[in-house]
KEKOL-207929 format. One record per residue (C-alpha): residue number from 1; chain; x, y, z. Coordinates in nm, 2 decimals. Each point is the difference from the previous one (the first is absolute). Example, Ala and Ser with C-alpha at 12.3 -4.5 7.8 and 13.67 -1.06 7.14 Angstrom:
BEGIN
1_A_1.23_-0.45_0.78 .
2_A_0.14_0.34_-0.07 .
//
This chain:
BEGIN
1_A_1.05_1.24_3.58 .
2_A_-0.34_0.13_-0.19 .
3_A_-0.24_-0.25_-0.09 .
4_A_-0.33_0.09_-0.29 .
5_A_-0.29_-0.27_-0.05 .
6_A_-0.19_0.07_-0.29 .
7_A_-0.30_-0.17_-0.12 .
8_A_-0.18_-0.07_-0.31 .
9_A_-0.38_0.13_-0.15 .
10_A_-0.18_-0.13_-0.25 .
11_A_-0.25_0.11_-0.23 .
12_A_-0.27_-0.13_0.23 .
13_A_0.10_0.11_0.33 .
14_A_0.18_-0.28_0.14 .
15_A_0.33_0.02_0.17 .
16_A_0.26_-0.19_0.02 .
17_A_0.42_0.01_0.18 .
18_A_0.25_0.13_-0.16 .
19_A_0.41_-0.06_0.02 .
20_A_0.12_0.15_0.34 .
21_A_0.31_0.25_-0.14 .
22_A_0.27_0.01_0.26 .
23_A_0.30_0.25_0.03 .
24_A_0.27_0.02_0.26 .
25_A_0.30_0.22_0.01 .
26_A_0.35_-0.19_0.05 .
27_A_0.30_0.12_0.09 .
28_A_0.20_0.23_-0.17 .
29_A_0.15_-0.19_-0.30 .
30_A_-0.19_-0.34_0.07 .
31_A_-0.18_0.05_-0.41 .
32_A_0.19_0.33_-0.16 .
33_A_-0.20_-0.16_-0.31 .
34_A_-0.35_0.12_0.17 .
35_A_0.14_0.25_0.23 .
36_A_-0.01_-0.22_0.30 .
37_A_-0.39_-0.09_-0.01 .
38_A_-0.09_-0.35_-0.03 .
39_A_-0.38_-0.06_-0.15 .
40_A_-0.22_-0.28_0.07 .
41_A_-0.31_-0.17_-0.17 .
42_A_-0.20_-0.21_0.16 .
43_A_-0.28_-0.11_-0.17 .
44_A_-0.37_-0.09_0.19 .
45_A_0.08_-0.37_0.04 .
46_A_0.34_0.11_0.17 .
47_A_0.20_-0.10_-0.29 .
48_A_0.27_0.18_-0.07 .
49_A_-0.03_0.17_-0.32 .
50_A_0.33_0.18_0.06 .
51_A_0.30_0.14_0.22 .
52_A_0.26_0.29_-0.16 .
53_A_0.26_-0.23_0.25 .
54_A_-0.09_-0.27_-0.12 .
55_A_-0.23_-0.30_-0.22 .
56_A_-0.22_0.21_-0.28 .
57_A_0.26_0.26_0.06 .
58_A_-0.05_0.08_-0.39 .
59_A_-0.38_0.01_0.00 .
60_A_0.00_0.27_0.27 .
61_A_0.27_0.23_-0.14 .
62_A_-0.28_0.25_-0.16 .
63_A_-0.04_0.10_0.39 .
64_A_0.28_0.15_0.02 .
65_A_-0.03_0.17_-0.34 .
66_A_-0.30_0.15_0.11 .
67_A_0.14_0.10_0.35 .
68_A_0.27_0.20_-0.16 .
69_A_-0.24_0.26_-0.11 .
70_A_0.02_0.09_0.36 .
71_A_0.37_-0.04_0.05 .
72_A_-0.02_0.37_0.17 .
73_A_-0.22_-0.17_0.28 .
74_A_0.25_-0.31_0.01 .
75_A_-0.25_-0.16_-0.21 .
76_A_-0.34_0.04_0.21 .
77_A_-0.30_0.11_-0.16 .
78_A_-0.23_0.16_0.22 .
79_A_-0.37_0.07_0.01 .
80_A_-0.05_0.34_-0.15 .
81_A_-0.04_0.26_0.27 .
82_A_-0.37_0.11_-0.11 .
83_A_-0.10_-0.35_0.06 .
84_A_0.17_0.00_0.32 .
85_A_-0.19_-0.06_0.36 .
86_A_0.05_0.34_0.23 .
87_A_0.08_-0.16_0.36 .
88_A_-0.16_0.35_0.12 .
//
């Protein structure tokens, strides 16, 4: 399971919540449809805007479209390794 918060800016500084994004991995052949990853929205009020298993399946689907950009890293994007920490 990988969770993402994100968080909104404005124009003037402030900040405000964003959706929490949600993936976990299922079992092989759980979702052949989105290559057994199921994505979550949650919105700031803990709404649920969305679950790939589930209610708002439909609004969510451009996750997985996205995702399959990185089908070679079973659909993880990663932060680019110049921008990565060095643990040494």
């Amino acid at each position: 399971v990988m969770a993402k918060d994100s968080f909104t800016v404005t124009k003037a500084g402030k900040v405000f919540p964003g959706a929490l994004f949600v993936m976990e991995k299922l079992k092989s052949g759980a979702s052949p449809k989105t290559a057994d990853w199921r994505y979550v929205m949650i919105m700031p009020d803990g709404s649920l805007f969305g679950d790939s298993a589930g209610d708002g399946a439909g609004q969510i689907a451009y996750c997985h479209a996205c995702h399959a950009q990185r089908a070679d890293q079973d659909f993880v994007f990663f932060v680019p390794e110049a921008f990565r920490d060095d643990p040494e």
